[in-house]
RODO-2510 file (C-alpha; in nm, 4 decimals, decimal comma):
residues 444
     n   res          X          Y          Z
     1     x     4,7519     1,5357     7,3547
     2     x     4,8066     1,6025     6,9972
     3     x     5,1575     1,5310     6,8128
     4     x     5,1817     1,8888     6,6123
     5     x     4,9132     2,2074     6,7160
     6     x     4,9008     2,4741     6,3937
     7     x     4,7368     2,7933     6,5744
     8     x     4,6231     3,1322     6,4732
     9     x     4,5404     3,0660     6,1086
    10     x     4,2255     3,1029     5,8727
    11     x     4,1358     2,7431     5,7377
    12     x     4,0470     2,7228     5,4029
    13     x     3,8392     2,4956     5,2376
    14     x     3,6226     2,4261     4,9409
    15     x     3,2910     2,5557     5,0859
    16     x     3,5037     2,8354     5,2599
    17     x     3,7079     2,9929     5,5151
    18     x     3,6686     2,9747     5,9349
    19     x     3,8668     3,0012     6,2165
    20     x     4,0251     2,7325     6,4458
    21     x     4,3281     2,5438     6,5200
    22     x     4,4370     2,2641     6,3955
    23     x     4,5223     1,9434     6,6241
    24     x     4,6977     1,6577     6,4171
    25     x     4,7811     1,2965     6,5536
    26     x     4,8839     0,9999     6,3797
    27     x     4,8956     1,1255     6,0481
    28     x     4,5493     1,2470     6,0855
    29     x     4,3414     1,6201     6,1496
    30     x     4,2787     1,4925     6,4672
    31     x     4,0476     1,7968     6,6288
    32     x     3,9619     2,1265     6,5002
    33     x     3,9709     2,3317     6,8448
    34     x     3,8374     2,7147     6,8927
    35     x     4,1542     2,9440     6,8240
    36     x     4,3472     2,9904     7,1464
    37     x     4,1804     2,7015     7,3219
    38     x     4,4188     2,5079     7,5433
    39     x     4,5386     2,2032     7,4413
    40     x     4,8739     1,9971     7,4831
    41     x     5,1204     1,9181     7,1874
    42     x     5,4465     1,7675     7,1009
    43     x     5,4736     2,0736     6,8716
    44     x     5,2896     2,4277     6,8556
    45     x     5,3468     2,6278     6,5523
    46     x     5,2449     2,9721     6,5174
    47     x     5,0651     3,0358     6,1941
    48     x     4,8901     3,3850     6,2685
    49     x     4,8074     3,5983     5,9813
    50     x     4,8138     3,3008     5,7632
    51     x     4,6278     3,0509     5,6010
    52     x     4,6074     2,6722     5,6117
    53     x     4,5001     2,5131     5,2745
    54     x     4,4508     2,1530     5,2434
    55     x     4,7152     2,0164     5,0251
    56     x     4,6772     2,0176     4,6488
    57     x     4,6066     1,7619     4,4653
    58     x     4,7083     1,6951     4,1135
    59     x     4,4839     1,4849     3,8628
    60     x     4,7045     1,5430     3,5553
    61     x     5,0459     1,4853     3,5962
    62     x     5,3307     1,2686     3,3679
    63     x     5,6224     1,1719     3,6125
    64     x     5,8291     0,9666     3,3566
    65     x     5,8822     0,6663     3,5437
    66     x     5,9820     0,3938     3,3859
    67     x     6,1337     0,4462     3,1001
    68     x     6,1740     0,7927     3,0450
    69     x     6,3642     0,9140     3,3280
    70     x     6,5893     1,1645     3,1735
    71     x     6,2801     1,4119     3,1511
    72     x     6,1694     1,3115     3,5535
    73     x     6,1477     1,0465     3,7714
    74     x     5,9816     0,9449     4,0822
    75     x     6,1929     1,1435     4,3120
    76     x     6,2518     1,4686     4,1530
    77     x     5,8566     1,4878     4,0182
    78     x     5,7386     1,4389     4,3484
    79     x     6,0243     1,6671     4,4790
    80     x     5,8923     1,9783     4,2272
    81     x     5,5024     1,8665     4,3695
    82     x     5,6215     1,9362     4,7309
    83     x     5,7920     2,2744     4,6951
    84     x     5,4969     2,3305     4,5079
    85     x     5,2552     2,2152     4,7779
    86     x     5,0990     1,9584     4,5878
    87     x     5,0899     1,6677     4,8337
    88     x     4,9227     1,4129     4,5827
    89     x     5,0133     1,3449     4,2704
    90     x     4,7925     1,1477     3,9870
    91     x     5,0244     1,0108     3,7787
    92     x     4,9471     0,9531     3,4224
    93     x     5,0248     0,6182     3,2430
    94     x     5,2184     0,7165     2,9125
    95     x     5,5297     0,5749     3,0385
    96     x     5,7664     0,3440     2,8618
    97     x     5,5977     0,1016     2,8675
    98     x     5,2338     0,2576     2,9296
    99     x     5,0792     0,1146     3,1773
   100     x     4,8271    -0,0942     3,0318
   101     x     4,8469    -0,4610     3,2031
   102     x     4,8467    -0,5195     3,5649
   103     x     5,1602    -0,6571     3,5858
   104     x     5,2897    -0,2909     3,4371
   105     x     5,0701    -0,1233     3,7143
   106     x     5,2184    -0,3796     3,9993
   107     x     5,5405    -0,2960     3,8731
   108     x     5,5196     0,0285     3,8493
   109     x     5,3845     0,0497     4,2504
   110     x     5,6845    -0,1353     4,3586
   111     x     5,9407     0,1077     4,1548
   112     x     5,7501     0,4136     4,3307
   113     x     5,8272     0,3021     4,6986
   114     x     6,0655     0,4494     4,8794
   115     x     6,1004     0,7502     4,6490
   116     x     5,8390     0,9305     4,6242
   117     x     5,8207     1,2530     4,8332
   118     x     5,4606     1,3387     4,8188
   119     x     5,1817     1,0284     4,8069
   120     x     5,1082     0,9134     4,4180
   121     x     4,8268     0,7663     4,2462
   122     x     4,8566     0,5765     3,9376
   123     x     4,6386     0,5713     3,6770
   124     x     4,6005     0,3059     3,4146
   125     x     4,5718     0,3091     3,0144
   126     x     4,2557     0,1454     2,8426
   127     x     4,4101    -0,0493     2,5498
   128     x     4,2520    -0,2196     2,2676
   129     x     4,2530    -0,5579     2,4463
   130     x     3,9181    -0,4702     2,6708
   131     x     4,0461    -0,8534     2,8494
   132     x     4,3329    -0,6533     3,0767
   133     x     4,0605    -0,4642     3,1977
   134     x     3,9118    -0,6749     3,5290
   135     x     4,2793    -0,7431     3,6419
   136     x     4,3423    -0,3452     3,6394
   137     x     4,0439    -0,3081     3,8387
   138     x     4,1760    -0,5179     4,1000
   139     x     4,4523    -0,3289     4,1788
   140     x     4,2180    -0,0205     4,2224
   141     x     4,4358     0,2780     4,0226
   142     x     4,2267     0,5616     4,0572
   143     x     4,1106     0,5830     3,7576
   144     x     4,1934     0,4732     3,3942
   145     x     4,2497     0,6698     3,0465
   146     x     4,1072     0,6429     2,7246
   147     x     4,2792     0,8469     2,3989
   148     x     4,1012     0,9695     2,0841
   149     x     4,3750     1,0649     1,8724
   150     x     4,7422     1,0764     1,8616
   151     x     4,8296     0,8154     2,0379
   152     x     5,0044     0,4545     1,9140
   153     x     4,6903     0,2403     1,7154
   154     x     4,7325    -0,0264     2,0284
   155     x     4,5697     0,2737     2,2454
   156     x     4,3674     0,4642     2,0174
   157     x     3,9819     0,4590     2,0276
   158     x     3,9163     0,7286     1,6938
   159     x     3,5231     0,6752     1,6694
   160     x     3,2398     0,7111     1,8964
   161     x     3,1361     0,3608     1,8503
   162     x     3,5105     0,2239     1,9886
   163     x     3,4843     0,4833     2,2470
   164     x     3,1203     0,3492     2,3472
   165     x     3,2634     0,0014     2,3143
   166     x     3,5671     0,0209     2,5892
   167     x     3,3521     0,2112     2,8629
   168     x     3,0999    -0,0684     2,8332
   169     x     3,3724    -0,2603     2,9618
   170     x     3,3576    -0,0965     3,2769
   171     x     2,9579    -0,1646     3,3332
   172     x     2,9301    -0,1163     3,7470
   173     x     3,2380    -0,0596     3,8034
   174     x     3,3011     0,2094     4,0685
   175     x     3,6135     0,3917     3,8438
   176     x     3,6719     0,7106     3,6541
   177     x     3,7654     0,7234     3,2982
   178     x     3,9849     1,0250     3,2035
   179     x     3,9212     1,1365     2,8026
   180     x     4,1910     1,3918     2,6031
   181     x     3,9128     1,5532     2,3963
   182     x     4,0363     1,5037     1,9863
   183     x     3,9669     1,3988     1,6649
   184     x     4,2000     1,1861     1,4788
   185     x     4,0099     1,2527     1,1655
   186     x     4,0489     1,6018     1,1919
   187     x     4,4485     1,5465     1,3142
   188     x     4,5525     1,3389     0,9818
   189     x     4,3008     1,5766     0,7821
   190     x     4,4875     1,8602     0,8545
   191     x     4,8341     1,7587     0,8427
   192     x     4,8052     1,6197     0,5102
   193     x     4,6624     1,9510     0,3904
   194     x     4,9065     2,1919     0,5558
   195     x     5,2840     2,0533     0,5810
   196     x     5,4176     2,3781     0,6382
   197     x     5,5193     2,3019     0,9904
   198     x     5,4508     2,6521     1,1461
   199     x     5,2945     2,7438     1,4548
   200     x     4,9450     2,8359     1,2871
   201     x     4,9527     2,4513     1,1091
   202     x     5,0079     2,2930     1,4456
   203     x     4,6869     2,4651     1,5505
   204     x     4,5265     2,3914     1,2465
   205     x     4,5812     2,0177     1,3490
   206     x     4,3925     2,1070     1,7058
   207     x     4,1357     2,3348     1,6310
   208     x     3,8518     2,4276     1,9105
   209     x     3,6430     2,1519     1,6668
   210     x     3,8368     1,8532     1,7485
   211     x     3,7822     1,9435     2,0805
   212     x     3,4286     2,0090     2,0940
   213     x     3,3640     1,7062     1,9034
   214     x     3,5614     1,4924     2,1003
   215     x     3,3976     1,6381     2,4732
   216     x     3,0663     1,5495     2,2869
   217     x     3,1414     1,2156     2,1921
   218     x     3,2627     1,1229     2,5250
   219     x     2,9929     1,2520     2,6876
   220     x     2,7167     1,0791     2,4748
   221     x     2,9028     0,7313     2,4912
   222     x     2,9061     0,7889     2,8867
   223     x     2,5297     0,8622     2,8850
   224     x     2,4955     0,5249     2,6732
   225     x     2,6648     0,3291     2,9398
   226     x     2,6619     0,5210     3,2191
   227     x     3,0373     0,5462     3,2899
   228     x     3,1931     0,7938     3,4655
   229     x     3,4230     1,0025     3,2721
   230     x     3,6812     1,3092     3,2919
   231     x     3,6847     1,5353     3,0008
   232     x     4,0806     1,6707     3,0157
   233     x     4,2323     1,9864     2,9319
   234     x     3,9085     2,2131     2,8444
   235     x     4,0468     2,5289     2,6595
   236     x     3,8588     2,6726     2,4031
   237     x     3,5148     2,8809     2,3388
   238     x     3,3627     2,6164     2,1617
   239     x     3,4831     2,3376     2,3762
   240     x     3,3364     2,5155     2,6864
   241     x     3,0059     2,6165     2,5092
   242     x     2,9524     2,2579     2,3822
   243     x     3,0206     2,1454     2,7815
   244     x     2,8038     2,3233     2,9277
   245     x     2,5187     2,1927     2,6938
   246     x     2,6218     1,8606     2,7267
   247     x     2,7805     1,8094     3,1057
   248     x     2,4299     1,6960     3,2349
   249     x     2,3624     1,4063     2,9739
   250     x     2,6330     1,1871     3,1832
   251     x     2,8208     1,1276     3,5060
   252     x     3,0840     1,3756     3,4390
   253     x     3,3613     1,6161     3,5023
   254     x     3,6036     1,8679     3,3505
   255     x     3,9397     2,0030     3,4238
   256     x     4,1691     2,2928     3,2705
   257     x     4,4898     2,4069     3,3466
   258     x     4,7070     2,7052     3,4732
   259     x     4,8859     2,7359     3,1243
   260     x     4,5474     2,7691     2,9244
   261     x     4,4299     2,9826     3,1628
   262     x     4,7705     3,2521     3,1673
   263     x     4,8560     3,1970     2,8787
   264     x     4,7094     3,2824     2,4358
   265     x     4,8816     3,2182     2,1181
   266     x     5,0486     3,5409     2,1183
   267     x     5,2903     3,3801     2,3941
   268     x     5,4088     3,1414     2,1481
   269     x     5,5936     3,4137     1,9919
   270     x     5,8178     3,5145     2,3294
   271     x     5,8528     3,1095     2,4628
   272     x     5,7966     2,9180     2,1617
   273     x     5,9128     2,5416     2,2492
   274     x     5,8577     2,6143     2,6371
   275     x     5,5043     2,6385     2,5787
   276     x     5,4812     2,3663     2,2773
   277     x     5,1994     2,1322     2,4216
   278     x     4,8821     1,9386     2,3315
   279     x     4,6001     2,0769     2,3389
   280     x     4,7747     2,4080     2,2207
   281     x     4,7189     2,7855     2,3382
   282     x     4,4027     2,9183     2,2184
   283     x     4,3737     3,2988     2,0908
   284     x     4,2989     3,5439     2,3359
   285     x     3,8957     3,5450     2,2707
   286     x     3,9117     3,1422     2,3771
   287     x     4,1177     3,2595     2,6996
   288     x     3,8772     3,4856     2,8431
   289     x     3,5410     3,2138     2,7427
   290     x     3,7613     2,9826     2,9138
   291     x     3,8463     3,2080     3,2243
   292     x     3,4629     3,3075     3,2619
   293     x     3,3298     2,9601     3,2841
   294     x     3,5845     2,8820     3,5484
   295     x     3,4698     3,2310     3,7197
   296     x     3,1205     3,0741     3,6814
   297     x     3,2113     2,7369     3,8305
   298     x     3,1782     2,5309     3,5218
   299     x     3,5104     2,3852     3,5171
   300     x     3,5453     2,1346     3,8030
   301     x     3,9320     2,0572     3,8387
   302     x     4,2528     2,2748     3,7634
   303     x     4,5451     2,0170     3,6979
   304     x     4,8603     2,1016     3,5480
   305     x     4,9942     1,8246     3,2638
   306     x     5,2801     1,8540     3,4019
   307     x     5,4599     1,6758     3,1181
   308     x     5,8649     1,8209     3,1520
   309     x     6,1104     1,7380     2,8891
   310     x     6,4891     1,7674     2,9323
   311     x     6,6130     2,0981     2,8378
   312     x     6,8005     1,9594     2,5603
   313     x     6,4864     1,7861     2,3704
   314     x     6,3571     2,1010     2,4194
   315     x     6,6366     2,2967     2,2944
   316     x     6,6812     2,1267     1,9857
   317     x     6,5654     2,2461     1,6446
   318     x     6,2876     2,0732     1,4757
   319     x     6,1762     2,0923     1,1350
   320     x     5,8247     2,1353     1,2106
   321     x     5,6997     2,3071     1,5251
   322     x     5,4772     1,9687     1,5947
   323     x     5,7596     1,7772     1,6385
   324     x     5,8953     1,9728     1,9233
   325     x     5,8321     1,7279     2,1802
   326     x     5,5024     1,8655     2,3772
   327     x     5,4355     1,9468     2,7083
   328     x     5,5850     2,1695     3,0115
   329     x     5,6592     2,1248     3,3753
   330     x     5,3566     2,2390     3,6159
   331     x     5,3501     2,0771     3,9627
   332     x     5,6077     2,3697     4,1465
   333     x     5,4233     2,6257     3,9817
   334     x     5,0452     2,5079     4,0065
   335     x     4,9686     2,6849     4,3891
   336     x     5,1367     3,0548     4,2262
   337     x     4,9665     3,0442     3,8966
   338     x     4,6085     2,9654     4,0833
   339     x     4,7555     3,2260     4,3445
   340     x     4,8064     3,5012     4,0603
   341     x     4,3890     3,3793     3,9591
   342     x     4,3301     3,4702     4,2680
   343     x     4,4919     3,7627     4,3179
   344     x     4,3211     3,8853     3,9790
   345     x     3,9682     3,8523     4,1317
   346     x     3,8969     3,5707     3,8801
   347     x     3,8719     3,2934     4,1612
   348     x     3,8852     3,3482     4,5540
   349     x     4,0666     3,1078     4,7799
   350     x     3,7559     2,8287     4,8960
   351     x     3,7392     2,8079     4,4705
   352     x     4,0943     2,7303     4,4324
   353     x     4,1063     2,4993     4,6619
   354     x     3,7715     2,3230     4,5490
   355     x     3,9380     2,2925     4,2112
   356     x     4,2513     2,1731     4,3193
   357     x     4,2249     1,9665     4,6429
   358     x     3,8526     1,8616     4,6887
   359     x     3,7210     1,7764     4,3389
   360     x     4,0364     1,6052     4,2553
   361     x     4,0203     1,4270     4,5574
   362     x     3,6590     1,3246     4,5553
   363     x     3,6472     1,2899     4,1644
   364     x     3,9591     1,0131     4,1783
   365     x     3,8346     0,7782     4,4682
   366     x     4,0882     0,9637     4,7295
   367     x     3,7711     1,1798     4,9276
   368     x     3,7254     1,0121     5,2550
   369     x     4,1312     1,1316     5,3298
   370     x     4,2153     1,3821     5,0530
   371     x     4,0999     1,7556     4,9987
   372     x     3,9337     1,9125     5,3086
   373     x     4,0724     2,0073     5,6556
   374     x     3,8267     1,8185     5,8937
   375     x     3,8515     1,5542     6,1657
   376     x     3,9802     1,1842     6,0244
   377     x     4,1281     1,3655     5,6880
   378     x     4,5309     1,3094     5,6202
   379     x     4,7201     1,6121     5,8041
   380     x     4,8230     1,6996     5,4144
   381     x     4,8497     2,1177     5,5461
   382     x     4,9904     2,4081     5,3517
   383     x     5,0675     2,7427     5,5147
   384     x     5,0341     3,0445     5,3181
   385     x     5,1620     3,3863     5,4524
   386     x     5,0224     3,6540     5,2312
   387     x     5,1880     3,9467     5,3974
   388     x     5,5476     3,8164     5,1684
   389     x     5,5317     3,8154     4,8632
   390     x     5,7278     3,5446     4,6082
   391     x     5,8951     3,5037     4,2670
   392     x     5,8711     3,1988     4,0575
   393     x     6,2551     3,1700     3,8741
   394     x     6,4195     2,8661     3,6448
   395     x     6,6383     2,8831     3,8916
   396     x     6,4744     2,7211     4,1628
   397     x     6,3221     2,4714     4,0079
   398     x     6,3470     2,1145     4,1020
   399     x     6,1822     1,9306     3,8207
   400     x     6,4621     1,8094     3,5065
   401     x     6,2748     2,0401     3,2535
   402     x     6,4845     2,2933     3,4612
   403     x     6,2256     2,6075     3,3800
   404     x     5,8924     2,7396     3,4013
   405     x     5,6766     2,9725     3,1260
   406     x     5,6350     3,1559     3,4399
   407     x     5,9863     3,2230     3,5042
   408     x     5,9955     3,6145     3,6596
   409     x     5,6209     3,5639     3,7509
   410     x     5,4807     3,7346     4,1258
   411     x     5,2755     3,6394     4,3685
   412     x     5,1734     3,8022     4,6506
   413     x     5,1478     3,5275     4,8964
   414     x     5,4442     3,2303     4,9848
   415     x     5,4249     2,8936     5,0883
   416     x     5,6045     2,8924     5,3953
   417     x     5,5230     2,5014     5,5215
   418     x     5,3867     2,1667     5,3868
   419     x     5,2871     1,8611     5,5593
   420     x     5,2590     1,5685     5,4546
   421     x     5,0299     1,3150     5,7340
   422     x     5,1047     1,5618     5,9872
   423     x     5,4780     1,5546     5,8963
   424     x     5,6301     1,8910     5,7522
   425     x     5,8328     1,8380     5,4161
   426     x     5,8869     2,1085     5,3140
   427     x     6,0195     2,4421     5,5049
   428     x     6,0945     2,7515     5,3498
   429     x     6,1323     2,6411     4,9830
   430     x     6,3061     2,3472     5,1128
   431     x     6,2534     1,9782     5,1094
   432     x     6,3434     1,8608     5,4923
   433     x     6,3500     1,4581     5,5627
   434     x     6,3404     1,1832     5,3415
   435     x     6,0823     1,0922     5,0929
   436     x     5,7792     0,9444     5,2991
   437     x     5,5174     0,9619     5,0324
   438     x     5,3163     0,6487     4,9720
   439     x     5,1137     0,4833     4,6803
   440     x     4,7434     0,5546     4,7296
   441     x     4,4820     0,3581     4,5842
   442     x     4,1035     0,4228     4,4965
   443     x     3,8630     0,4012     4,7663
   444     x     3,5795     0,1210     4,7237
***
């Protein structure tokens, strides 16, 4: 007998869609029986005429916690991820303080328990002091971050040979390494030519080069050592073209996000601070290179950055558009923006939910439980009607940023149920129960 019976829907996964219902016990897909085949539950739901996605999961995400919980915490992050229908969350390590010892990454575990409504990974920072690393390792984050520019000196790694240097430090060890793709050099070059402090010399400071060199360099230090690495936020013509040349020299993947994908330079004009963030928009002719290699499958993961500030930080006026504080809530919004993708013909759903549930999920040590509807996976379910439509609004969201860039936004599909381990969480656009996500660590 199973706990909870989902029948009537299409299942959707990464290598595409079939038919079957969906038995779930102890936490667990526990069967996948033939549509209308008896079987015995605690709980039949009716899902016909919709489809069952496994939940999303999110490899780029800042909750804020410790030390910054004015712009999110634990609890309302998580909250945002679950109306959102992102049941894992990969939570970055730029904290206050970053987490960069394992004490800070113990710590940090402890704080998350008991509030967290969707399950969380942590991540871990590489600093300067390569000694912290074998202690991080034990506590198995899934995965750990190394920055090329703008970041404090005690985490910066600004040439190829320092980059080369810190993923020796991980020689045979089975772990990811997530790299933001710049170039300090070309970051202080610029800002000591231009000190204007528009809009066109904060792109100036992040060109498409400092990108491209910065996906080459990590890739060529990986080849040297054979780490395993994660190239982050992918958004320009030149970045993509120097990827796909490059992606086969090392053990490697890419991700993007919604907001590079939706969104050029011209929107800075309409939204200005909303969409303030690093890597910046890219002009229109970047957009579409961009949205053709994800058409083409060269971009491996769709994460959001979801980085929120509080409204007021983001209200304020700044002498210089680069010191607007950078970065925009994404985890409520991450399942309509792909939707809208989808909805264009860019992607179709088995795509989105390769990019979003299974490569995450295999990428970040999480693929024996995360990303696929099968037999022994986590219950982690999302059911999609696509007969109502939906509107994304500030009002509704959860996060403390308190909007969206895609405020007034469509999509012709709504999340009508998430579960999380075979429990529903959310209902309607609701959150129902208390928070029962849990810490996840990487698998060995």
């Amino acid at each position: 007998m199973f706990e909870t019976l989902i029948r009537g829907a299409a299942l959707v996964n990464a290598d595409g869609l079939s038919r079957g219902d969906i038995g779930i016990a102890g936490g667990k897909v526990a069967a996948i029986i033939g549509s209308g085949e008896a079987a015995e539950a605690g709980t039949v739901i009716d899902a016909s005429g919709c489809f069952v996605l496994p939940g999303l999961v999110d490899a780029h995400a800042h909750l804020r916690d410790p030390g910054l919980t004015h712009k999110e915490d634990f609890s309302s992050g998580t909250h945002a991820a679950a109306l959102g229908g992102v049941t894992t969350v990969l939570d970055m390590p730029t904290d206050e303080p970053w987490t960069a010892t394992a004490e800070q990454l113990a710590d940090k575990m402890a704080l998350a328990e008991g509030r967290i409504h969707v399950d969380v990974g942590l991540q871990a920072v590489i600093s300067r002091d390569l000694s912290l690393v074998p202690r991080l390792l034990d506590l198995a984050p899934v995965s750990f971050e190394l920055f090329t520019a703008d970041v404090p000196d005690a985490f910066l790694f600004a040439s190829l040979d320092a980059v080369a240097e810190a993923l020796k430090a991980f020689a045979g060890a089975d772990t990811l390494i997530g790299i933001s793709p710049g170039d300090q050099s070309i970051l202080t070059g610029s800002t000591e030519r231009d000190r204007s402090g528009t809009i066109a010399a904060f792109l100036d400071s992040r060109p498409p080069l400092a990108e491209a060199n910065g996906i080459a360099r990590a890739l060529v230090a990986a080849a040297s050592t054979e780490a395993k690495v994660h190239v982050r936020q992918i958004n320009s013509e030149l970045g993509v073209e120097t990827w796909s040349r490059l992606r086969g020299m090392a053990d490697a993947s890419v991700e993007t996000t919604p907001q590079n994908l939706l969104f050029t330079t011209q929107d800075y004009e309409a939204q200005g601070a909303n969409l303030k963030a690093s890597p910046p928009l890219r002009s229109p002719h970047d957009v579409d290179a961009l949205r053709a290699a994800l058409s083409a499958g060269l971009i491996d993961i769709v994460a959001t950055d979801h980085a929120p500030h509080a409204p007021a930080e983001k209200g304020a006026t700044y002498a210089a558009f680069a010191d607007i504080p950078g970065g925009m809530p994404g985890l409520q919004t991450l399942l309509p923006a792909m939707l809208r993708l989808v909805h264009e013909g860019l992607i179709a759903l088995p795509d989105l939910v390769r990019m979003c549930s299974r490569n995450p999920a295999e990428r970040f040590g999480l693929g024996r439980r995360k990303g696929k509807i099968a037999p022994g996976y986590d219950a982690d379910l999302l059911i999609l009607d696509p007969r109502r439509s939906s509107t994304i609004a500030n009002a509704d969201q959860v996060s403390r940023a308190g909007s969206t860039p895609f405020d007034g936004w469509t999509v012709k599909a709504r999340l009508t149920s998430v579960f999380l381990r075979g429990r529903g969480i959310v209902r309607d656009g609701r959150l129902v129960g208390p928070a029962q996500g849990k810490i996840v660590t990487r698998e060995s």
